[in-house]
ZAVEXTI-604602 format. One record per residue: residue number from 1; residue in one letter; x, y, z of N, C-alpha, C in turn. Coordinates in pm, 1 decimal. Each point is the difference from the previous one (the first is absolute). Example, Ala and Ser with C-alpha at 12.3 -4.5 7.8 and 13.67 -1.06 7.14 Angstrom:
2
+-----+--------+----------+----------+----------+----------+----------+----------+----------+----------+----------+
: num : residu :      n_u :      n_v :      n_w :     ca_u :     ca_v :     ca_w :      c_u :      c_v :      c_w :
+-----+--------+----------+----------+----------+----------+----------+----------+----------+----------+----------+
:   1 :      A :   1319.0 :   -569.0 :    780.0 :    -89.0 :    119.0 :      0.0 :     90.0 :    120.0 :      0.0 :
:   2 :      S :    -35.0 :    105.0 :    -72.0 :     82.0 :    119.0 :      6.0 :    -77.0 :    109.0 :     73.0 :
+-----+--------+----------+----------+----------+----------+----------+----------+----------+----------+----------+
This chain:
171
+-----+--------+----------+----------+----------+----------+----------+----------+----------+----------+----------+
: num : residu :      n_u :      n_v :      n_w :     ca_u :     ca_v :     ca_w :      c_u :      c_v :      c_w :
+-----+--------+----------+----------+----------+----------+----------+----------+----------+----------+----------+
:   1 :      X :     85.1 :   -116.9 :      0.0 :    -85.1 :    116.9 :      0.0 :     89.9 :    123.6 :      0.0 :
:   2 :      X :    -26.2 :     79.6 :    -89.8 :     89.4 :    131.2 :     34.0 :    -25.9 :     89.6 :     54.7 :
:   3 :      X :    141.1 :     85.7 :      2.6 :    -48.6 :    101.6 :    128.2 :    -87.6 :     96.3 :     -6.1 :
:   4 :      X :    -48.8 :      7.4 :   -104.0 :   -101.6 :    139.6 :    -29.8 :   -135.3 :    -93.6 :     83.5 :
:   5 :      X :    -27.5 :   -141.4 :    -36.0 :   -120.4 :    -13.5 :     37.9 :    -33.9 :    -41.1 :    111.6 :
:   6 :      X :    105.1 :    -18.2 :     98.9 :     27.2 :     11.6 :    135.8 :    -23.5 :    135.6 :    128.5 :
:   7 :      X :     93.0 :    157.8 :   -134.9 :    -25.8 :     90.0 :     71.9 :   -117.3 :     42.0 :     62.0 :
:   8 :      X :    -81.6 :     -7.0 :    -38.7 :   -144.5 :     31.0 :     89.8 :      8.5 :    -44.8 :    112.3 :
:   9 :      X :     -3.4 :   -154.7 :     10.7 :      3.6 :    -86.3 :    121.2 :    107.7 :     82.0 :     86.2 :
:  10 :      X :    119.5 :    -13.7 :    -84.7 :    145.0 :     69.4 :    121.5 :    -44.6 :    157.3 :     60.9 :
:  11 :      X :    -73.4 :     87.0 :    -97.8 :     11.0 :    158.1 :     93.7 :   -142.5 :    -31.4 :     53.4 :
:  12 :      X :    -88.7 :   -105.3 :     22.7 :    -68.5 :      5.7 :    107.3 :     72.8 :    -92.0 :    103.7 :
:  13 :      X :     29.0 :    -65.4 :     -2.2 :     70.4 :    -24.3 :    130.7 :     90.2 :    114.9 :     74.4 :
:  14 :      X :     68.0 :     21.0 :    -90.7 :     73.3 :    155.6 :     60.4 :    -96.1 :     78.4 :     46.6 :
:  15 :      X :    -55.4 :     15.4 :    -43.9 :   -110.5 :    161.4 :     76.3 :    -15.3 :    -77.2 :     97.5 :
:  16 :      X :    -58.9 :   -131.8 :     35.9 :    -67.9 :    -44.7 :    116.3 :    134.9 :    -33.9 :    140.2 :
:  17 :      X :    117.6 :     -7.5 :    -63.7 :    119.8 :    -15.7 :    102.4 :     -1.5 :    154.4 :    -14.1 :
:  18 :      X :     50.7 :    125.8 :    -60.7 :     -5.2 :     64.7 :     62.5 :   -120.1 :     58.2 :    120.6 :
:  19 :      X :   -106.4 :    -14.1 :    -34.2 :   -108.4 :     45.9 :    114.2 :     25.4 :    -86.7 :    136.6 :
:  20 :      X :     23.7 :   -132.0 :    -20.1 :     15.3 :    -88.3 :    139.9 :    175.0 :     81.9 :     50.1 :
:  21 :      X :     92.5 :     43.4 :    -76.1 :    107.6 :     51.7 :     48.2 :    -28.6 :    148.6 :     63.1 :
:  22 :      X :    -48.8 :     91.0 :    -57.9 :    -55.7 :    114.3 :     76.1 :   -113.0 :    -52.5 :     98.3 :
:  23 :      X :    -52.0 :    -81.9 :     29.8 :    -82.7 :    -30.3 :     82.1 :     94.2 :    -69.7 :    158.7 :
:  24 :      X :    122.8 :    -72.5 :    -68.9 :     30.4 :    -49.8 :    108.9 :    170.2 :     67.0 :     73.9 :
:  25 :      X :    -12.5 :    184.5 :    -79.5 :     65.5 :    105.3 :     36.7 :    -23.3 :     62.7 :    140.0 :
:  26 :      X :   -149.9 :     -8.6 :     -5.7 :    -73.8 :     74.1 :    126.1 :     17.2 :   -141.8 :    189.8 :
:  27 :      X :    -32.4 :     75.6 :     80.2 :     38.0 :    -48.4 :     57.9 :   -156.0 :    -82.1 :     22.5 :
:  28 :      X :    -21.2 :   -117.0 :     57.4 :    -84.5 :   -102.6 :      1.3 :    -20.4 :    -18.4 :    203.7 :
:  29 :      X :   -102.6 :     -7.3 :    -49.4 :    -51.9 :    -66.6 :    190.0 :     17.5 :   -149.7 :     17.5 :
:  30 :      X :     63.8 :     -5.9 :     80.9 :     28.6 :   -152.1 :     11.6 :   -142.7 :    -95.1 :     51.6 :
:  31 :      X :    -71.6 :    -65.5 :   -115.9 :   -135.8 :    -76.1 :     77.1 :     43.5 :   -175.6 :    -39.8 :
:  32 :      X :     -4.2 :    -42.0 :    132.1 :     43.2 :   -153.4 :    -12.4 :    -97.0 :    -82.7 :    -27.6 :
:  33 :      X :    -80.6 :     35.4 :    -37.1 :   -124.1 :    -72.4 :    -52.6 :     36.1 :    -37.5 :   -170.0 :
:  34 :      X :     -2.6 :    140.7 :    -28.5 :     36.2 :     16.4 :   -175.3 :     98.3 :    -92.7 :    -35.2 :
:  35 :      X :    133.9 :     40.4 :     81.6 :    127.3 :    -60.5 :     23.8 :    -10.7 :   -178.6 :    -26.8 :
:  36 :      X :    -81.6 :      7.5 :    120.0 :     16.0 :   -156.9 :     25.5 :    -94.8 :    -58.4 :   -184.1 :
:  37 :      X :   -102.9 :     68.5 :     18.2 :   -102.7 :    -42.5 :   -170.1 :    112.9 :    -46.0 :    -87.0 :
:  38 :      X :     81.2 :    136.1 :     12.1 :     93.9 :    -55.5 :   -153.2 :     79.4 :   -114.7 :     32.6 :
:  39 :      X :     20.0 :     26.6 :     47.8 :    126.8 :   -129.4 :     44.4 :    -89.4 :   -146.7 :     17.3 :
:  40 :      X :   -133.8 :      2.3 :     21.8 :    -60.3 :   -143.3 :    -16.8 :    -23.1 :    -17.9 :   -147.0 :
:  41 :      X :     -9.0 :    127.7 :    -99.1 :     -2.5 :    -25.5 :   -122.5 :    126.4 :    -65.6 :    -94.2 :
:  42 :      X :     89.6 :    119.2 :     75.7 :    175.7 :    -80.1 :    -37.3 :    -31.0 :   -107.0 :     21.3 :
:  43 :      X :      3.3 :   -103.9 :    120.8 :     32.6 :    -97.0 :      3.7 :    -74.5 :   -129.5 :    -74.4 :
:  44 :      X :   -152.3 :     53.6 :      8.5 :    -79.7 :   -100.3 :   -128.8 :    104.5 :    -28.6 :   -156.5 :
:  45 :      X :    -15.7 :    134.9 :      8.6 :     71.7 :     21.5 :   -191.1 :    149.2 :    -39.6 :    -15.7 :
:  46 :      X :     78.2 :    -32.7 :    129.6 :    117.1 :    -98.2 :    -25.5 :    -54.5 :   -175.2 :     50.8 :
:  47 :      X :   -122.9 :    -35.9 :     42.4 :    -47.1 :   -106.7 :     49.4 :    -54.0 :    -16.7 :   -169.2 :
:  48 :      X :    -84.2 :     60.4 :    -54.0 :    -63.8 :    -64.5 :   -168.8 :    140.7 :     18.3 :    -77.1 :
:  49 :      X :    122.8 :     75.1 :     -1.9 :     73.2 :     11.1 :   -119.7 :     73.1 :   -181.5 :     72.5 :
:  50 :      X :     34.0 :    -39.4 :    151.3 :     57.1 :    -93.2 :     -0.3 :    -66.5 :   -138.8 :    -36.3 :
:  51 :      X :   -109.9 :     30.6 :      5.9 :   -128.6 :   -122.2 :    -34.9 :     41.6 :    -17.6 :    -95.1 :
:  52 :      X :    -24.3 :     74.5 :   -124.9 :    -33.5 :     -8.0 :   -124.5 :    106.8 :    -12.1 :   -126.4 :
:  53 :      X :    164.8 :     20.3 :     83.7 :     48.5 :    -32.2 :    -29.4 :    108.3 :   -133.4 :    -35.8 :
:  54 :      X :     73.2 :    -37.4 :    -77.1 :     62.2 :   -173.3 :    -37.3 :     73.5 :     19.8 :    106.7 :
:  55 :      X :     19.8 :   -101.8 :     86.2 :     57.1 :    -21.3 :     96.8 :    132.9 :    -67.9 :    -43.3 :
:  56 :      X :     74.3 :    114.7 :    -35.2 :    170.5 :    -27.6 :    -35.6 :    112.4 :     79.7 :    139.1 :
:  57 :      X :    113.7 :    -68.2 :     -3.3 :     12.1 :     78.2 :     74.5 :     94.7 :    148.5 :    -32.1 :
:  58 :      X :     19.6 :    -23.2 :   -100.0 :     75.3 :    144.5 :    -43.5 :   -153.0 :     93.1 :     39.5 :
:  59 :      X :    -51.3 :      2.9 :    -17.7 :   -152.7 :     62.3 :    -39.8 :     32.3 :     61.2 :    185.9 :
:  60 :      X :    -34.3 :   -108.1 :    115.9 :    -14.1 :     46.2 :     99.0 :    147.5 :     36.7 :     58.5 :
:  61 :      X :    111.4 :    -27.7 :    -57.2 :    108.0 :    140.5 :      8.7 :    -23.2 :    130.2 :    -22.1 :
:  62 :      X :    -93.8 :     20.0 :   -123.8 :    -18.0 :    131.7 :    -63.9 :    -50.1 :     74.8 :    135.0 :
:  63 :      X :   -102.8 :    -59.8 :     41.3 :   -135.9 :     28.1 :     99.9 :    138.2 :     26.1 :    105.9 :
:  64 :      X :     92.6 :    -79.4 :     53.6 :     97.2 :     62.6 :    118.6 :     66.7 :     96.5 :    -19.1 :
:  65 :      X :     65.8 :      0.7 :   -157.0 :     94.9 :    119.8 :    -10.5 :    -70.8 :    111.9 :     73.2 :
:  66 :      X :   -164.0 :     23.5 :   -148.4 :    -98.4 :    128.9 :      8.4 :    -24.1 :     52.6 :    183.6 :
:  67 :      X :    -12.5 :    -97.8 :     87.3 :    -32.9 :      2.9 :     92.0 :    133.7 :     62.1 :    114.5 :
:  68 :      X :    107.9 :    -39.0 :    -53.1 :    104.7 :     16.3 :     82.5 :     15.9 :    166.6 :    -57.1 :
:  69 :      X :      0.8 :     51.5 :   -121.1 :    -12.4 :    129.7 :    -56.8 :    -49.7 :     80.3 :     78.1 :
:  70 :      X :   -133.9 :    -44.5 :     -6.6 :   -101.9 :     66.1 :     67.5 :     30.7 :     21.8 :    126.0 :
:  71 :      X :     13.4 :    -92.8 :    114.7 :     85.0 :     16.7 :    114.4 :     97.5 :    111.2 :      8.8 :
:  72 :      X :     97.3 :     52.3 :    -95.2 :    102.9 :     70.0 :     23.0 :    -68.0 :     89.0 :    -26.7 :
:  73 :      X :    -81.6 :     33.3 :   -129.9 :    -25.9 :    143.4 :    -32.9 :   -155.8 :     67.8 :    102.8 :
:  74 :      X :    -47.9 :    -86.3 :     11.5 :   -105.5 :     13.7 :    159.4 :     87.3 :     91.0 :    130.1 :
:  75 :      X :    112.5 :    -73.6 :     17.2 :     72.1 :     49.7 :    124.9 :     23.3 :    111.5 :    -65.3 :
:  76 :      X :     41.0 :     46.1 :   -139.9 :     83.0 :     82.9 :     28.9 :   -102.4 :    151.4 :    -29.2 :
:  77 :      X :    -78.8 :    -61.6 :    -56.2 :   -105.6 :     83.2 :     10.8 :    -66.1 :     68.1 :     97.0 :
:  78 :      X :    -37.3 :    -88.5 :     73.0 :    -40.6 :     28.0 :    188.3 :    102.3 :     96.4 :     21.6 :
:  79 :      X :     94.7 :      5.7 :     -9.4 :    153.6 :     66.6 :     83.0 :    -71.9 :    177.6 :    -64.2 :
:  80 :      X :    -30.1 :    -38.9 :   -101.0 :     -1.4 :    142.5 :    -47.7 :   -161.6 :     69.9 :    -38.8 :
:  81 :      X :    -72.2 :    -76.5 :     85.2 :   -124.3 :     58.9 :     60.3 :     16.5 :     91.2 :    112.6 :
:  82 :      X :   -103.2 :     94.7 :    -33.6 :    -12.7 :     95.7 :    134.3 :    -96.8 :    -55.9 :     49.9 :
:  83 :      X :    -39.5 :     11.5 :    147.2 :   -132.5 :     24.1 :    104.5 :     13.9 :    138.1 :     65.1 :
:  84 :      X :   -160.9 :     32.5 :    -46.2 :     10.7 :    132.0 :     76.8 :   -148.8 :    -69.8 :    103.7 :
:  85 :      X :      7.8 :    108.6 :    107.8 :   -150.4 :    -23.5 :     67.4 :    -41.9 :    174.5 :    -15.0 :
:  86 :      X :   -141.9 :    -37.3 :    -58.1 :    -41.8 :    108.2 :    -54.5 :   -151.9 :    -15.9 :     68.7 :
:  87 :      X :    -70.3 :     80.1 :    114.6 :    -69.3 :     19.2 :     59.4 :     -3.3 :   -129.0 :     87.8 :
:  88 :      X :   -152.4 :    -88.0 :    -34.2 :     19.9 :    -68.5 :     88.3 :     -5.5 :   -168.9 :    -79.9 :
:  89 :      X :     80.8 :      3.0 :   -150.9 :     14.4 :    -87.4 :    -68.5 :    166.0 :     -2.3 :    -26.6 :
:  90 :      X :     43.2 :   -130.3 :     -2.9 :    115.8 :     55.6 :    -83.1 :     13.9 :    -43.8 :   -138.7 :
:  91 :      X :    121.5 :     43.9 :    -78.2 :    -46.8 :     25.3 :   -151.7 :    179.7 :    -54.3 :     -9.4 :
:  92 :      X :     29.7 :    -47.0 :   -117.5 :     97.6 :    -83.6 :    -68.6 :     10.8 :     58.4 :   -154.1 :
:  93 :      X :    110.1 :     50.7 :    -40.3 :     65.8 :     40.2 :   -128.2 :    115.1 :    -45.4 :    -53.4 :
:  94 :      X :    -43.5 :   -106.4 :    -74.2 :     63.5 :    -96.2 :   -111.0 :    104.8 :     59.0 :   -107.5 :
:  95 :      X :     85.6 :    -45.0 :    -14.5 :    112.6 :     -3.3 :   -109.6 :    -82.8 :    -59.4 :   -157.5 :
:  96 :      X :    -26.0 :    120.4 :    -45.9 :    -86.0 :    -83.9 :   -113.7 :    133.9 :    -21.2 :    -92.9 :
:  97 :      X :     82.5 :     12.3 :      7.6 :     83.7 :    -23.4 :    -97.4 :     39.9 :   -126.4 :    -10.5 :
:  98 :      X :     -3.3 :   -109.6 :     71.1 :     24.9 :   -135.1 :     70.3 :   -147.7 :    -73.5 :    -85.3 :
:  99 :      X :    -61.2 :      5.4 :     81.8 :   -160.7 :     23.8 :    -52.5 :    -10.1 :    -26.2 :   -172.5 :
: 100 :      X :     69.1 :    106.5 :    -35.4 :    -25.6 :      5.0 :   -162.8 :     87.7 :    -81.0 :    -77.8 :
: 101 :      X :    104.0 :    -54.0 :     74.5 :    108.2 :    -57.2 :    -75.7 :    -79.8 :   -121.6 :      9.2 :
: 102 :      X :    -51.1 :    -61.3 :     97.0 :    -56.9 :   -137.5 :     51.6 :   -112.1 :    -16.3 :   -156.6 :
: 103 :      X :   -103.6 :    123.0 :     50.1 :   -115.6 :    -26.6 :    -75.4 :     58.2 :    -62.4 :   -187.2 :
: 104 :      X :    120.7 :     96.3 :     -9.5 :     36.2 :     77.1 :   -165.1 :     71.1 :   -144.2 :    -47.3 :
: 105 :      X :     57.7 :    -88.0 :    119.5 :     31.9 :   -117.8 :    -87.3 :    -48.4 :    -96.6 :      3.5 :
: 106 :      X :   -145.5 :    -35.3 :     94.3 :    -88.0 :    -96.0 :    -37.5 :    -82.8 :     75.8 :   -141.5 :
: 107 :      X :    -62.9 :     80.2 :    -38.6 :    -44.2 :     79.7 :    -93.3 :     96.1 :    -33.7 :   -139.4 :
: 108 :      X :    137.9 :     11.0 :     -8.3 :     46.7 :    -17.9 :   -123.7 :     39.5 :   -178.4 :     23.9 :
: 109 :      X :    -14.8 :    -77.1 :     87.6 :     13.0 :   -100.4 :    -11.4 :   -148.0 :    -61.1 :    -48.5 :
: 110 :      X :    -78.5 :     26.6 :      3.6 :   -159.6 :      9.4 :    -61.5 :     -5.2 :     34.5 :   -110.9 :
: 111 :      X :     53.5 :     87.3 :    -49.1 :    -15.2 :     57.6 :   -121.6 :    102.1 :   -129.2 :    -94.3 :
: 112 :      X :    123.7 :    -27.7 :     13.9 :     54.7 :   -103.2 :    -37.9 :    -49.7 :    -88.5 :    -19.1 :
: 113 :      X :    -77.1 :    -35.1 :     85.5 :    -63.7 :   -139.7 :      2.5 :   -163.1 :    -26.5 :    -92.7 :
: 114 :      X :    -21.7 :    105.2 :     -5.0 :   -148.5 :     38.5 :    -72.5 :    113.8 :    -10.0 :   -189.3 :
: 115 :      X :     53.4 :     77.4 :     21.3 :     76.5 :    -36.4 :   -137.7 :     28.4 :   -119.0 :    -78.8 :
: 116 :      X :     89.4 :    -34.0 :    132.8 :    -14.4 :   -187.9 :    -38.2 :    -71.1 :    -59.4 :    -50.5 :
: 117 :      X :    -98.4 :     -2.4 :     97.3 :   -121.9 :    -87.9 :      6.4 :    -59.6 :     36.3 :   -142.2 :
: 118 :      X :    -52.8 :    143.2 :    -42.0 :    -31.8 :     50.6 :   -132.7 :     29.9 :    -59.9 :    -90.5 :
: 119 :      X :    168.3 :    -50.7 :     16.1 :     83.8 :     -7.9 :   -120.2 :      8.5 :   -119.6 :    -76.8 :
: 120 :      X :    -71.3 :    -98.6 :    150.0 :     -4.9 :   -129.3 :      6.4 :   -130.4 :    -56.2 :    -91.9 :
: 121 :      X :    -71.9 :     88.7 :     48.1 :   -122.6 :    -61.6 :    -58.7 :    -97.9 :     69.6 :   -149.0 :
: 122 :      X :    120.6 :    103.8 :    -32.8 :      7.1 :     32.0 :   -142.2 :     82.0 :    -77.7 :    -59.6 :
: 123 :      X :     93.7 :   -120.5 :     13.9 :     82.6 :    -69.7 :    -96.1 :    -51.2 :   -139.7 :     31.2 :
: 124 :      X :    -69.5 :    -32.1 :    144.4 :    -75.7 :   -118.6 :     -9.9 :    -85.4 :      5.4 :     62.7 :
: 125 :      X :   -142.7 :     13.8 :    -35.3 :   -111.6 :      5.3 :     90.5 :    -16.7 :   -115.5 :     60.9 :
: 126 :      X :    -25.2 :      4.3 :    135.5 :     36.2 :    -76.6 :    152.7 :   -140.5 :    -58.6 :    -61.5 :
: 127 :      X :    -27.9 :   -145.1 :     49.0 :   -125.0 :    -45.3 :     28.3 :   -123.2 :    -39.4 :    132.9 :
: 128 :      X :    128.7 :     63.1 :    118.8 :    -74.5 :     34.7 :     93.5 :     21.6 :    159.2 :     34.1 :
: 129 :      X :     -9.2 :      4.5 :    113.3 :    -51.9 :    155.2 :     73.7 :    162.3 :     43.5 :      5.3 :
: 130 :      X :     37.5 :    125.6 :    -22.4 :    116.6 :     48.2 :     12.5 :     49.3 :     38.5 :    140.8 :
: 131 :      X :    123.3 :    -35.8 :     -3.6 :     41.6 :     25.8 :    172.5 :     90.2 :    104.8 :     -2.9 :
: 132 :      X :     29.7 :     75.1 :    121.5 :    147.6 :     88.4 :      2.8 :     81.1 :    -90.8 :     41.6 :
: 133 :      X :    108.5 :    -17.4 :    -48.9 :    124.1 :    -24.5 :     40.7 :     32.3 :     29.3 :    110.3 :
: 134 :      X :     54.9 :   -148.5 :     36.0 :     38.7 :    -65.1 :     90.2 :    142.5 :    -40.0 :     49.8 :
: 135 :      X :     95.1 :    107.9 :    -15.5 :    126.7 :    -22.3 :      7.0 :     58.5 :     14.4 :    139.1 :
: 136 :      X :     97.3 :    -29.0 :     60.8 :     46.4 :     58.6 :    109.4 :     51.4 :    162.4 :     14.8 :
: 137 :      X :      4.1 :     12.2 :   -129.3 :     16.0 :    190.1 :     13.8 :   -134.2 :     51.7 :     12.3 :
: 138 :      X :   -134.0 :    -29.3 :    -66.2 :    -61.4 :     62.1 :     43.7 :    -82.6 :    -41.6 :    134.4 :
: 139 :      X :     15.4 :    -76.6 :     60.7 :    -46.8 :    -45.7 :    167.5 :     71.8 :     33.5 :     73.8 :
: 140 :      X :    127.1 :     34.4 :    -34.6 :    142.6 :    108.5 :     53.5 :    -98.3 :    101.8 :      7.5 :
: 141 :      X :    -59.6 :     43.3 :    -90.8 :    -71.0 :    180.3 :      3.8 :   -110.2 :     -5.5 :     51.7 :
: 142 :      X :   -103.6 :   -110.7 :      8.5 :   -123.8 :     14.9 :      8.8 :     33.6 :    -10.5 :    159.3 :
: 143 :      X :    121.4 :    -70.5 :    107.0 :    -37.4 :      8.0 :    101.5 :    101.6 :    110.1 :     18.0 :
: 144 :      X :    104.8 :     34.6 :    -31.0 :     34.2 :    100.1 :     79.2 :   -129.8 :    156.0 :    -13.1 :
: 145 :      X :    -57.4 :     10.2 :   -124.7 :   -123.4 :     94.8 :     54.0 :    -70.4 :     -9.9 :    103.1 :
: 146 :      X :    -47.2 :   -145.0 :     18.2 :   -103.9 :    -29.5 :    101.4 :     80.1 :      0.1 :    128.1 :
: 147 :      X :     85.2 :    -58.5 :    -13.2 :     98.6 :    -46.3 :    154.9 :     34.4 :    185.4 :     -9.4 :
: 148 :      X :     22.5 :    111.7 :    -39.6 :     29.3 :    121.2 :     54.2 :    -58.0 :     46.6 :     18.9 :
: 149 :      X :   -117.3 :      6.9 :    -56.8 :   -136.9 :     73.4 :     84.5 :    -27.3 :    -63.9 :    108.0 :
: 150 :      X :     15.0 :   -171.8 :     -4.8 :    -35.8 :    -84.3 :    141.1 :     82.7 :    100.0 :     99.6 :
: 151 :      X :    152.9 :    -58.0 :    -36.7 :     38.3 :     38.9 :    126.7 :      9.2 :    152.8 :     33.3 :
: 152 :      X :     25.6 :    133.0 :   -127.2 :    -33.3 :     94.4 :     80.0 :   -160.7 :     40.2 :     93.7 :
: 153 :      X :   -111.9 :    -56.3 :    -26.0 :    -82.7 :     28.9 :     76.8 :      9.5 :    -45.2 :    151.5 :
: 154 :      X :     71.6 :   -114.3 :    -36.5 :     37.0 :   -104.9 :    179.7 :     57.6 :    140.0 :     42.5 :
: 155 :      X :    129.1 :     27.5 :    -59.1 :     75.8 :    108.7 :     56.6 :    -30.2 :    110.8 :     97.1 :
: 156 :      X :    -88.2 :     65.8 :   -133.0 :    -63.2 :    150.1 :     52.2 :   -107.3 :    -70.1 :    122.8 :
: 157 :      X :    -92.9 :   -107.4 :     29.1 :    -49.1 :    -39.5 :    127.2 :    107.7 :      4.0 :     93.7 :
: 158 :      X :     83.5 :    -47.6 :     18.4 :     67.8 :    -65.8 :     62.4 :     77.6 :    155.6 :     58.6 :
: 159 :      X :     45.7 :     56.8 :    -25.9 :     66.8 :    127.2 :     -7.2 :   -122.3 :     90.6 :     73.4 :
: 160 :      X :   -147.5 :      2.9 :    -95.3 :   -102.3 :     92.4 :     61.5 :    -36.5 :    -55.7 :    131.2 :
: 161 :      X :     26.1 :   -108.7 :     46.5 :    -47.0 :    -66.4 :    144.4 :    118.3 :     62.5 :     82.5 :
: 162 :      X :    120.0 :    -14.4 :      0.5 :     95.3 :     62.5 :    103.3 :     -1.3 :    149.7 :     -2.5 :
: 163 :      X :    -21.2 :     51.2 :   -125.1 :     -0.6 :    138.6 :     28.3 :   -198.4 :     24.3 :     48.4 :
: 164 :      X :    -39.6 :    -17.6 :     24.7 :    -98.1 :    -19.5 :     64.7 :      5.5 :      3.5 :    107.2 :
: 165 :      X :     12.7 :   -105.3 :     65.7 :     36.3 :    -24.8 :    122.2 :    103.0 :     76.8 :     95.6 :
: 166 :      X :     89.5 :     66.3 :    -74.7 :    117.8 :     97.8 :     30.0 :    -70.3 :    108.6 :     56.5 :
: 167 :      X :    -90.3 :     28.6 :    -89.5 :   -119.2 :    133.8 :     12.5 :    -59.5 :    -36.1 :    142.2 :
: 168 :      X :    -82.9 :   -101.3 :      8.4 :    -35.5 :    -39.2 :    129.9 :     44.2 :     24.8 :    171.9 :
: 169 :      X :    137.7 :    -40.3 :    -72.5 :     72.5 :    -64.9 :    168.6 :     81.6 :    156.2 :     -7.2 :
: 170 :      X :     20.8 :    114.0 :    -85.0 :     28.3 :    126.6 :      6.7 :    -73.4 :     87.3 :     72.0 :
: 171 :      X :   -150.3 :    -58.8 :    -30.7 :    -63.8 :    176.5 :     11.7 :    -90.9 :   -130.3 :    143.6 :
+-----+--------+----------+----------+----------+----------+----------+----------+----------+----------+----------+
């Protein structure tokens, strides 16, 4: 597929990462409810990608690398969050730049893979249902997205409970 008939698809995704990036500029109220939501969603959507995938084991290397990624760039992310307490909520301001790198290479690893797949089934039409690819690079990406949002949300809880509590045993 070429790139002209792609661009549409690509500058709407862009507009929509930039709005979630100016959105996640401002500073945010920390609600562990929301928090916790996503993170039961993360963890479904690495529970169906491990279901549904061939049980090789390069495949569930990919899934450790992505995950061990995620781990580092989670921490290092956290490090460079602010908490402010702002009345009688407190509020958390994210490094969207971390954020965007995460989102920007599951996104072009998607886009790759939509290519493929395209490319595949313009030179031989499949006779069943078409799948995305299933490589250990991309279960490398699909969990380090999920495993960095997992673990930065653990984070920012985990962080909003002591500084919490700090507030407490202060005043």
């Amino acid at each position: 597929m070429p790139f002209q008939e792609l661009l549409p698809v690509i500058l709407i995704i862009a507009v929509m990462l930039g709005f979630r990036a100016r959105r996640t500029m401002t500073a945010q109220p920390l609600r562990p409810v929301m928090l916790i939501g996503r993170m039961v969603v993360l963890a479904l959507l690495a529970i169906v990608i491990l279901l549904n995938s061939t049980p090789e084991w390069l495949l569930y290397a990919g899934c450790l690398l992505g995950v061990a990624a995620a781990w580092f760039f989670s921490r290092y992310s956290l490090r460079l969050t602010h908490f402010e307490k702002a009345q009688d909520t407190l509020t958390y301001r994210t490094n969207p730049y971390i954020g965007a790198v995460v989102v920007a290479v599951t996104v072009i690893r998607l886009i790759i893979n939509t290519q493929s797949v395209l490319a595949l089934k313009v030179s031989a039409p499949p006779s069943g249902p078409i799948q995305v690819s299933q490589g250990p690079l991309t279960m490398a990406v699909f969990f380090f997205f999920l495993g960095y949002w997992f673990l930065y949300y653990l984070g920012i809880l985990k962080k909003g409970k002591v500084l919490l509590e700090d507030a407490r045993f202060s005043s």
